[in-house]
C-alpha positions in Angstrom: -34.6 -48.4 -19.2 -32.8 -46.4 -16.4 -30.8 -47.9 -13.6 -32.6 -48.9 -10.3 -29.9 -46.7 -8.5 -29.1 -43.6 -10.6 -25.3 -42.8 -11.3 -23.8 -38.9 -10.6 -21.3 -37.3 -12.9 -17.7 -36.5 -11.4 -18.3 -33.4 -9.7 -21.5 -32.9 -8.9 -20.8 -30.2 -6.2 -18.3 -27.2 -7.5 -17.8 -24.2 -6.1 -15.3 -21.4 -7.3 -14.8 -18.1 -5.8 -12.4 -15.6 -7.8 -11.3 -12.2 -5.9 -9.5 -9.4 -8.4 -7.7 -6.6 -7.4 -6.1 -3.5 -8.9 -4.4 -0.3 -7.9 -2.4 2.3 -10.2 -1.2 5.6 -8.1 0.2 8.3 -9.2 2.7 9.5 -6.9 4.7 12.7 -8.5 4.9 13.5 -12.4 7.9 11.0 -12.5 7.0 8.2 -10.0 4.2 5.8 -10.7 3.1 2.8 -8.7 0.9 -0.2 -9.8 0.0 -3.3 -7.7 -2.4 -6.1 -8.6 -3.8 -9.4 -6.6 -5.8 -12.5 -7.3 -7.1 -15.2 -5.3 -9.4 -17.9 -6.7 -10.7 -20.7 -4.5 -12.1 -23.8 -6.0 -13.9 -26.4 -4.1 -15.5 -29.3 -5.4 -16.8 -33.1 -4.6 -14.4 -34.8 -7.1 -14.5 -38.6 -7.8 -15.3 -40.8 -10.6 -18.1 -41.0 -12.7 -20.6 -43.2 -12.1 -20.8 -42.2 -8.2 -24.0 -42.3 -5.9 -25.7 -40.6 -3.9 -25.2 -39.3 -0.7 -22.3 -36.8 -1.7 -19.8 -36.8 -0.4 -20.7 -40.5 1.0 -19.8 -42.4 3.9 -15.9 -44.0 3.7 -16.7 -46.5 1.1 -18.1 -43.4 -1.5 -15.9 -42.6 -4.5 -15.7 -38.8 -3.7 -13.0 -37.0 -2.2 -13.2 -33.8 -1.7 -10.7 -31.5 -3.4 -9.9 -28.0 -3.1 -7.8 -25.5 -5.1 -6.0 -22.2 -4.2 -4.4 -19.5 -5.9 -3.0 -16.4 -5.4 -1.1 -14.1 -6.9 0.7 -10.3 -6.1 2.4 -8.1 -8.3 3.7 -5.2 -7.5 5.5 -2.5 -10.0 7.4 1.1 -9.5 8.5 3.1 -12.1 10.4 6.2 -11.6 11.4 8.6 -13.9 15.2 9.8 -12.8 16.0 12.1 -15.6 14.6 12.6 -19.0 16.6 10.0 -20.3 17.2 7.5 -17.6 14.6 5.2 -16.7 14.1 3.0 -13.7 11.5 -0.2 -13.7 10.9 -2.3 -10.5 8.9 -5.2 -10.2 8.0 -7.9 -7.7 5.4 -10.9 -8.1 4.2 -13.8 -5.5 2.5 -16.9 -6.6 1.0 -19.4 -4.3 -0.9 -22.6 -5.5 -2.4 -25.5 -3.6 -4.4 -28.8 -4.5 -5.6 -30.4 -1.7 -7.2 -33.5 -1.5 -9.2 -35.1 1.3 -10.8 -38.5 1.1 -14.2 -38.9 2.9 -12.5 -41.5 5.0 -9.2 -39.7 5.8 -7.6 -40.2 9.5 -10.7 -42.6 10.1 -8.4 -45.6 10.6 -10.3 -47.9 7.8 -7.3 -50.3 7.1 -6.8 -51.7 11.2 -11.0 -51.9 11.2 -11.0 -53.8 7.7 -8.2 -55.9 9.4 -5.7 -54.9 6.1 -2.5 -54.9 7.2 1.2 -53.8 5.9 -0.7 -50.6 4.4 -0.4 -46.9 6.1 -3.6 -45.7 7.6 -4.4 -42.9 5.6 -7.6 -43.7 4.0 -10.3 -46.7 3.4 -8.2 -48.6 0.7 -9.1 -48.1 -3.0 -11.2 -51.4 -4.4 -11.9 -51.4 -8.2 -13.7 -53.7 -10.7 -11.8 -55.3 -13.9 -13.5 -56.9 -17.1 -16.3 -56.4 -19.5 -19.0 -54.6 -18.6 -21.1 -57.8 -18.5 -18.9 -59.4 -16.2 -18.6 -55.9 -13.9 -16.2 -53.6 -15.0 -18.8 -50.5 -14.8 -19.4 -51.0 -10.9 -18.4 -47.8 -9.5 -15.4 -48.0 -7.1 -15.5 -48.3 -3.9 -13.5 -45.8 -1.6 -11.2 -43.3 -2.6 -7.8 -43.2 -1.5 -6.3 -39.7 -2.3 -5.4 -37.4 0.5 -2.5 -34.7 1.0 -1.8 -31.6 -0.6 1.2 -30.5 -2.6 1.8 -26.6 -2.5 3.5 -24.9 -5.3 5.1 -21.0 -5.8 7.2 -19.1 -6.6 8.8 -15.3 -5.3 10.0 -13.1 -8.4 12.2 -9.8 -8.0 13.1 -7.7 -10.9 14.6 -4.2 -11.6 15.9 -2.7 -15.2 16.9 0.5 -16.1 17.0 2.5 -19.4 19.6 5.1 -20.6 18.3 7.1 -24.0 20.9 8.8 -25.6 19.7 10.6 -29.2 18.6 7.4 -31.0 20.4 4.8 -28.8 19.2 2.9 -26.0 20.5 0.8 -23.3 18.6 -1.7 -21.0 20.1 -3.4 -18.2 19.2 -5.3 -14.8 18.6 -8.4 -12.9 15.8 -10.8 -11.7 15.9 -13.1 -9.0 13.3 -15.9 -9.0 12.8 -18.1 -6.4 10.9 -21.3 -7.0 9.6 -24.0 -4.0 7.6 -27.4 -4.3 6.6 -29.5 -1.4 5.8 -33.0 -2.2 4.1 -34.9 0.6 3.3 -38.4 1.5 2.2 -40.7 -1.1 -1.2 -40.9 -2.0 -2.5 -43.9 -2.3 -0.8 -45.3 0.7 -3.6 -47.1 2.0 -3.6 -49.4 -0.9 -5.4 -50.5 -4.5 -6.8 -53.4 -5.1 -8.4 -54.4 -7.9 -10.9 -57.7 -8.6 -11.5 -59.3 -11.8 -14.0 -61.8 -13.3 -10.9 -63.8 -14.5 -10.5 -65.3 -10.6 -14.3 -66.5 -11.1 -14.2 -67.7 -14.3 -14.5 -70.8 -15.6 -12.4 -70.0 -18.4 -15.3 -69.5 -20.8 -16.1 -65.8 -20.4 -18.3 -66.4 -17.3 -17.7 -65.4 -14.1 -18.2 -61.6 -12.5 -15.6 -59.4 -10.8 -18.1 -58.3 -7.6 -17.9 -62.4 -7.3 -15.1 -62.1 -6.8 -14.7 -59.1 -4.6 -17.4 -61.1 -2.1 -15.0 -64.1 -2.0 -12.0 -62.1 -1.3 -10.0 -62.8 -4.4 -7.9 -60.4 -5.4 -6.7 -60.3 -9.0 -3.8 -57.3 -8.4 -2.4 -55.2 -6.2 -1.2 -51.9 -5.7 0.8 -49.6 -2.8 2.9 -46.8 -3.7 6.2 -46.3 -1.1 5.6 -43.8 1.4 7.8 -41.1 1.6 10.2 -41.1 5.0 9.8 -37.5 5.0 8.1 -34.8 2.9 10.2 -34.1 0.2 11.1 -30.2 0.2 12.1 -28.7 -3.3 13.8 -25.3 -3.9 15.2 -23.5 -6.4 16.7 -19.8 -6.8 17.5 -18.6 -10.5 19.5 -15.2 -9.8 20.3 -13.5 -13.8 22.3 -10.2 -15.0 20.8 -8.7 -18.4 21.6 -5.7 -20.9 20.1 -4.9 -24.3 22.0 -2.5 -26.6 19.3 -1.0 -29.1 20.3 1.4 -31.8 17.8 3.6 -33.7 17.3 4.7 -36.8 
């Protein structure tokens, strides 16, 4: 037996795109300078299981679709200032993203549904509750993720090495530099959920997409919206040394 209206796994689209980079120069017999980069892109049609077909869908699909970047730089010089006095410099960048963009995003759904008291982000999220006799395995209907919430960082280093006869000495400092921005709520637009419970007649009957047709809702969800996007920084300056002693 197969269902009359076949079911799609979560991502049935995925894309991912990975860019590498390397570079070591040589610049005189005591200067040497290395930088790498990587950038990785991943796009995909990302929902629950059990989804349909078309993908991504109209407002009403499951899907959203979600895309990922990364990058990353580093950069290194090392210079050679006497025979026994080292110098090490290093820099990295790292940039990350996850955005997320619901089929129905800036579409108005909640004002044409007539939902009020909700944000109008998105067609508002409506899931089944129960057994899977009474409806529980009905795919759900709309998807209300959307935003994106970037993530890096900006990392300076430098040490330096004295060698005297079997001794050593290793000092320095590193700045890092770490941000966050945290946007809007998803979920703004609202989750509601429907249950066979509301159509039951207290004997294990009833059927949850009953009661979605009649309008009862069993629970509800909606997540405060931020007033403004939340901004988060934070610098970690630090002084080092490391005594050694051969043998």
């Amino acid at each position: 037996m197969i269902r009359n209206i076949p079911s799609l796994p979560g991502s049935p689209v995925f894309n991912l795109d990975s860019y590498t980079g390397k570079l070591d120069q040589t610049i005189t017999d005591k200067q040497k300078l290395s930088f790498y980069w990587s950038d990785n892109n991943r796009v995909r049609d990302n929902g629950s299981s059990r989804g349909y077909l078309p993908v991504p869908g109209n407002a009403s699909s499951s899907y959203n679709i979600q895309s990922i970047f990364g990058t990353m730089v580093r950069l290194g010089y090392d210079w050679t200032i006497t025979p026994n006095l080292l110098n090490h410099f290093a820099a990295g960048y790292n940039n990350f993203d996850n955005v997320h963009a619901s089929t129905s995003t800036g579409q108005q759904w909640p004002s044409k549904l007539g939902l009020t008291g909700v944000e109008q982000q998105t067609f508002p999220l409506v899931s089944f509750a129960g057994t899977t006799a009474t409806g529980s395995s009905m795919t759900a209907l709309g998807n209300n993720s959307t935003g994106d919430s970037p993530t890096g960082s900006y990392i300076f280093a430098n040490d330096t090495t004295w060698i005297h006869g079997s001794h050593a000495v290793k000092w320095g400092a590193e700045v890092r530099k770490y941000y966050y921005v945290e946007p809007q709520n998803w979920g703004a637009s609202g989750s509601f959920t429907f249950s066979a419970k509301t159509t039951s007649n207290g004997t294990g009957t009833g059927y949850s997409y009953a009661s979605f047709l009649l309008g009862d809702v069993y629970s509800s969800n909606l997540p405060v919206a931020y007033v403004d996007t939340h901004h988060h920084r934070r610098l970690e300056p630090g002084l080092f040394t490391s005594p050694t002693t051969g043998r």
